[in-house]
Structures are given as structure tokens and as C-alpha cells.
C-alpha positions in Angstrom: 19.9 7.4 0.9 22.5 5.9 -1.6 26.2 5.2 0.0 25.2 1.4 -0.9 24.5 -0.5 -4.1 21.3 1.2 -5.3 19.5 4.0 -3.4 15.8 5.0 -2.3 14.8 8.9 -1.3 13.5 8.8 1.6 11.8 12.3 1.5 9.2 11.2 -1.2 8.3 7.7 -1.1 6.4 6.6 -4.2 3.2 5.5 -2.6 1.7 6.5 0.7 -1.3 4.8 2.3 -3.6 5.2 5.0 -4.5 2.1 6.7 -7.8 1.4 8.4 -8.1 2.3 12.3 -8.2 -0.9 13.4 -4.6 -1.4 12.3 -3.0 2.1 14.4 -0.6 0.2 16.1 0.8 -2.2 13.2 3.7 -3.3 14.2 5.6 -5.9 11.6 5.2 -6.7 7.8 6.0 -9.1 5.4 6.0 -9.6 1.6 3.3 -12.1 0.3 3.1 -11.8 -3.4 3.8 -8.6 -6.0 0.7 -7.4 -4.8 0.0 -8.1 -1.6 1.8 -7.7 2.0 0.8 -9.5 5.7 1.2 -7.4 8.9 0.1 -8.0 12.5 -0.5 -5.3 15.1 -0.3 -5.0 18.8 -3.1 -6.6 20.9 -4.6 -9.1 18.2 -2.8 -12.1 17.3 -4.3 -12.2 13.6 -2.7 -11.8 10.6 -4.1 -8.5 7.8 -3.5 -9.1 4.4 -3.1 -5.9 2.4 -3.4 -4.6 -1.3 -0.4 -3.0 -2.8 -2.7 -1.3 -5.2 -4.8 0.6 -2.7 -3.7 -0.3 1.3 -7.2 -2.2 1.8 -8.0 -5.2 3.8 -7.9 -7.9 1.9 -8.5 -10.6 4.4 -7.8 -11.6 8.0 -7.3 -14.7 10.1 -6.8 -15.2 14.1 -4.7 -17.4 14.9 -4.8 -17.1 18.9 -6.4 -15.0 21.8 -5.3 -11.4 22.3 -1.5 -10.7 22.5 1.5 -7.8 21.8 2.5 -9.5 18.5 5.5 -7.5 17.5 6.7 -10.0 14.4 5.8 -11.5 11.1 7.7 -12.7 8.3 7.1 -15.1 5.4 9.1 -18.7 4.9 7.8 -19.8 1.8 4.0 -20.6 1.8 4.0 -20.3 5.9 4.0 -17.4 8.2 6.1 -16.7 11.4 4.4 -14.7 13.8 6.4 -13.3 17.0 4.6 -12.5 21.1 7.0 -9.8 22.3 7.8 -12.4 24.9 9.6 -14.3 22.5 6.8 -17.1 22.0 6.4 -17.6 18.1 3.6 -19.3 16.2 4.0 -20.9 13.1 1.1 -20.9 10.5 0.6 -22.9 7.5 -1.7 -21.8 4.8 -2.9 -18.4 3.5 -5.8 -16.4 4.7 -8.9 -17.3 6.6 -7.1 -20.8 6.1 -4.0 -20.1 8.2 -3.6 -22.7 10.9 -1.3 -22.8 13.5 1.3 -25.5 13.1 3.7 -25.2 15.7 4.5 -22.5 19.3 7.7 -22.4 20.5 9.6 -19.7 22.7 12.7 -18.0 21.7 15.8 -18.8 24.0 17.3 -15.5 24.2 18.3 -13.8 27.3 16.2 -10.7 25.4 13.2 -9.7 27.3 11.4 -7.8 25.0 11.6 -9.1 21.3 9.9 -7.2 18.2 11.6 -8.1 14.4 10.7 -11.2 12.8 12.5 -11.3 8.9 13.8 -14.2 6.5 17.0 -14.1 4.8 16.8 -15.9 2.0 20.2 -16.1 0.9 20.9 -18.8 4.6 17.5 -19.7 4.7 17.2 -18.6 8.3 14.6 -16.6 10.4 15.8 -13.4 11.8 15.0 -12.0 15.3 15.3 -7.9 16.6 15.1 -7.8 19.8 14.0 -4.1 21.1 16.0 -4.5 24.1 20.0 -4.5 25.3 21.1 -7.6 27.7 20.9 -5.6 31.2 24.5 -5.7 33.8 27.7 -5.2 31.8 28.2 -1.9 30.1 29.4 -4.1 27.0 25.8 -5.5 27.1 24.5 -1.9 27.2 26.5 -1.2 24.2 25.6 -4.2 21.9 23.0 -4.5 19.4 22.4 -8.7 18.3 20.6 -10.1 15.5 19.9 -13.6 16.3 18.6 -16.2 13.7 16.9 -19.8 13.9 16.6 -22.7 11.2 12.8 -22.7 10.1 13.0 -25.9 9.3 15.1 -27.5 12.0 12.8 -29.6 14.7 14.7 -27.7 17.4 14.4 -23.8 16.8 18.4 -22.9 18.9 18.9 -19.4 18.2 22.5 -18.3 17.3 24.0 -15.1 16.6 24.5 -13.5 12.9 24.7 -10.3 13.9 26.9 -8.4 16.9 27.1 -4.8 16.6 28.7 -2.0 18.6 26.5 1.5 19.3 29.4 3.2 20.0 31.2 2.1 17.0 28.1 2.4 14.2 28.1 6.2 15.6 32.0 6.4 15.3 31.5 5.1 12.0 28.7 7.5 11.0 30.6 10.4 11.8 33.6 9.4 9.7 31.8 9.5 6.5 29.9 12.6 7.5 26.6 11.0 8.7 24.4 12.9 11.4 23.7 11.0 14.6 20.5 12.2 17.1 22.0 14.7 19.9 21.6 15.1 23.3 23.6 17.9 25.9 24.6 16.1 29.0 24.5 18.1 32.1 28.1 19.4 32.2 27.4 21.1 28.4 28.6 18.0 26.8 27.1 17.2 23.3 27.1 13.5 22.7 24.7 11.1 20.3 21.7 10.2 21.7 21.0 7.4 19.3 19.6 4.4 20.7 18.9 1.6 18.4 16.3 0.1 19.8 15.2 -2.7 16.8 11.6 -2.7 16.1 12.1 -4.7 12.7 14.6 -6.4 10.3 14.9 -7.4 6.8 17.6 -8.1 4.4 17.6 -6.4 0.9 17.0 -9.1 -1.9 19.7 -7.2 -4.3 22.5 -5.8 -2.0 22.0 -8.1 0.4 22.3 -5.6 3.1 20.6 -5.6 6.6 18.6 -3.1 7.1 17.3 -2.6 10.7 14.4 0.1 12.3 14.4 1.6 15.5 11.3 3.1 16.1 12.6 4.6 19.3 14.9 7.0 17.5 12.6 7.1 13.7 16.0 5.6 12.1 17.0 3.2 9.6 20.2 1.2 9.9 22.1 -0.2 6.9 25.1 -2.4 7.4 26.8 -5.0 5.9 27.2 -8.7 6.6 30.3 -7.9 8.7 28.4 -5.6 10.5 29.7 -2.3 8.8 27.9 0.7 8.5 26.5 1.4 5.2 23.9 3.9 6.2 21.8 5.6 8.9 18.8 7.5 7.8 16.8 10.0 10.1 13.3 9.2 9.2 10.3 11.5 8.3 8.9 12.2 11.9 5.7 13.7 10.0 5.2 11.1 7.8 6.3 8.1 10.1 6.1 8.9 13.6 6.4 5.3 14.9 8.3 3.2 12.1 7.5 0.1 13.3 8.2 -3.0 10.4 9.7 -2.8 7.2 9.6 -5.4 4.1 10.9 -5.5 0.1 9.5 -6.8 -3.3 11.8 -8.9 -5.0 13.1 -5.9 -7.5 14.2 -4.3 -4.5 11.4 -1.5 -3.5 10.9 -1.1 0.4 7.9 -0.9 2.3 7.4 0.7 5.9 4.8 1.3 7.7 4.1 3.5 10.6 1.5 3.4 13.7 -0.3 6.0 14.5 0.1 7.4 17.3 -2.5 10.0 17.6 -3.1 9.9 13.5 -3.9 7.6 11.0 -1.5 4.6 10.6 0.1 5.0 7.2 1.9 2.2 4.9 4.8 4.0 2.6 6.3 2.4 -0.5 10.1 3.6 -1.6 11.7 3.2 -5.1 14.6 1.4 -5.2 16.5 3.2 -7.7 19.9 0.9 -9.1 
């Protein structure tokens, strides 16, 4: 991976760890400090702080009863936490003394919602949804990133982010990038690629989206106009389910993967300028 500024290899990430059981299905992660990240998982609404240095626990807080959380990011000292039904929590604090601040619900004709991430640069909150906008076939084809103001008192999503499937994949063929397959039933080989957002984060150096589909194990790269930078078929062995994705400040890349049948695994890539 490195048709942008700066590349990672995605076949040998620096650090791999296991994560405890309890966290299989961890689904979203966010940066907290140089040595620490927060994730949530499916079925518990708490927040798991994790060591860098070894993949441990550090510490945990519940914030609510149990629930699909699908989202986390970090807005300065507070935490965003996202239901897949589009309800988000706000906490304030750190730890055992998170408290939640503030619920509000997402006004997105999305039904089922999964990426929480903050892009610094605008100082908004970005939102993946996992799902297409069902009746026109333009609404089958379009992938949205919406975005709210943290800090405005009414949280109005807006769009930052239209893109076209059938034009990333046009796009990845033109600079030689593979695309999954399918064979339709009259022999006819088309992509198969789905796109179906399970996280999002911006990269604090290129400034580059990068989106994960856990449905097809892929990473998405594109610009802020929405062009494609990259695509990258991820390690099936090594992350079966890539479900949230976060970066340090000197631009390294964290993902982590449930586990579905195996041990859940947290993976730390190099970013190489």
C-alpha cells in the first residue's frame, strides 16, 4: 500500500495482539494517548481502554445497559460512542470516571450505522453507515459519509462525503488495482465489491479518508474529493472481520479484527513517509 503520500505494508504489520475473549466482537477504536487506545464491542455499551505496549485491559467503564455499539471516536478529552441505530452517547471524562453527558439520535435515512471518527482538520464527527439508502438504483450505488459539529447544541448531520461504487471500481481498474469477483449466471465476470463501512478515520499526515468494509476485508483510500487513492484486499487470516480502524499522530494505523471463531486480534502498521 503506497499510491499515496506515505505507505504502510499491509502483509506484516509491526505489532499484532491478541485481545482478551471478552472483547471477540470489538467493533470501533479510537486513539487516546501515545500509549493507549479506547474500543467498544458489540452487546456492551462500555468503553475498554487498551495498552499499546502489550494489548491489555487497562480499564473499563459502562456507560448504559446492553446494546450493538458499533462506534467510538475521541473529541478532545470526551468520547463519542455510536448504537447501530444511530443513537449516540456522549461521555465526559476518562475511565471508570466517564459519565454520560448528552444521547441524541442521528437523522440519517441510514438504518444501520457503524463508523464513528473525528477529523481534526474541520473539527467534525464522522459517521459510516454500513448500509445503502434502499429504492433508487443511484441509492444502491452510493456510499455517504456524513458529519455533525461536536460542539453545536443541535447535532444536523450533513454530507462530506458522496461516493460512487461503480466509479471507485472504474477507478481501481484504471491504475491496475484488483477489485473482489463474482461470475454472474450468464458467465459474466463482474466486481463483487460491496463497501459496506464498518469504520472511518482520516490520516493525520495525508489527510486522506480511509474507510473499512468488513463485509468485503478491504480498505478504502480516497481523497477529499472523493478520488480513489487506494483499495487494499485485507489479510483474511490475520483479520477476518476488520471491524474499526484508528492512527497515532506520526501517522501509524491500528486495526483490529473480531473474531469470529478465533481470538480477536488488534494489528499496528508502520507508516513509512
Amino acid at each position: 500500500m503506497g499510491r499515496g503520500q506515505g505507505k504502510y505494508n499491509m502483509l506484516r504489520p509491526s505489532i499484532v495482539f491478541e485481545l482478551p475473549a471478552f472483547l471477540t466482537e470489538v467493533s470501533a477504536l479510537t486513539d487516546v494517548d501515545e500509549n493507549t487506545i479506547a474500543c467498544v464491542h458489540d452487546e456492551a455499551a462500555s468503553v475498554y481502554f487498551v495498552s499499546l505496549r502489550d494489548g491489555s485491559v487497562l480499564d473499563s467503564m459502562t456507560f448504559s445497559g446492553p446494546a450493538d455499539m458499533e462506534g467510538l471516536t475521541r473529541v478532545g478529552n470526551e468520547f463519542f460512542a455510536l448504537r447501530s441505530d444511530g443513537l449516540v452517547f456522549h461521555l465526559g471524562g476518562r475511565a471508570s470516571r466517564l459519565s454520560v453527558r448528552d444521547t441524541f439520535w442521528l437523522d440519517v435515512p441510514n438504518k444501520n450505522i457503524e463508523g464513528l471518527g473525528y477529523d481534526e482538520r474541520k473539527g467534525l464527527v464522522l459517521i459510516s453507515p454500513k448500509d445503502f439508502v434502499k429504492g433508487a438504483k443511484e441509492g444502491k450505488d452510493e456510499r455517504v459519509i456524513y458529519a455533525i459539529d461536536p460542539n453545536a447544541k443541535e447535532h444536523v448531520p450533513s454530507v462530506v462525503l458522496r461516493l460512487s461504487l461503480e466509479g471507485l471500481v472504474e477507478q481501481a481498474e484504471r491504475k491496475g488495482i484488483a477489485t473482489p469477483r463474482r461470475r454472474k449466471d450468464d458467465g459474466q465476470e463482474v466486481s463483487s465489491l460491496k463497501l459496506r463501512y464498518s469504520s472511518v478515520a482520516v490520516h493525520p499526515i495525508t489527510d486522506h479518508y480511509y474507510l473499512l468494509s468488513a463485509a468485503d476485508r478491504t480498505l478504502l483510500v480516497v481523497d477529499r474529493s472523493g478520488t480513489l487513492i487506494d483499495l487494499v484486499m485485507l489479510d483474511e487470516e490475520l483479520l477476518p472481520k476488520p471491524e474499526g480502524i484508528t492512527f497515532m499522530p506520526n501517522g501509524d494505523m491500528w486495526i483490529s479484527s473480531e473474531g469470529k471463531g478465533r481470538t480477536p486480534v488488534l494489528a499496528r502498521y508502520a507508516f513509512q513517509k
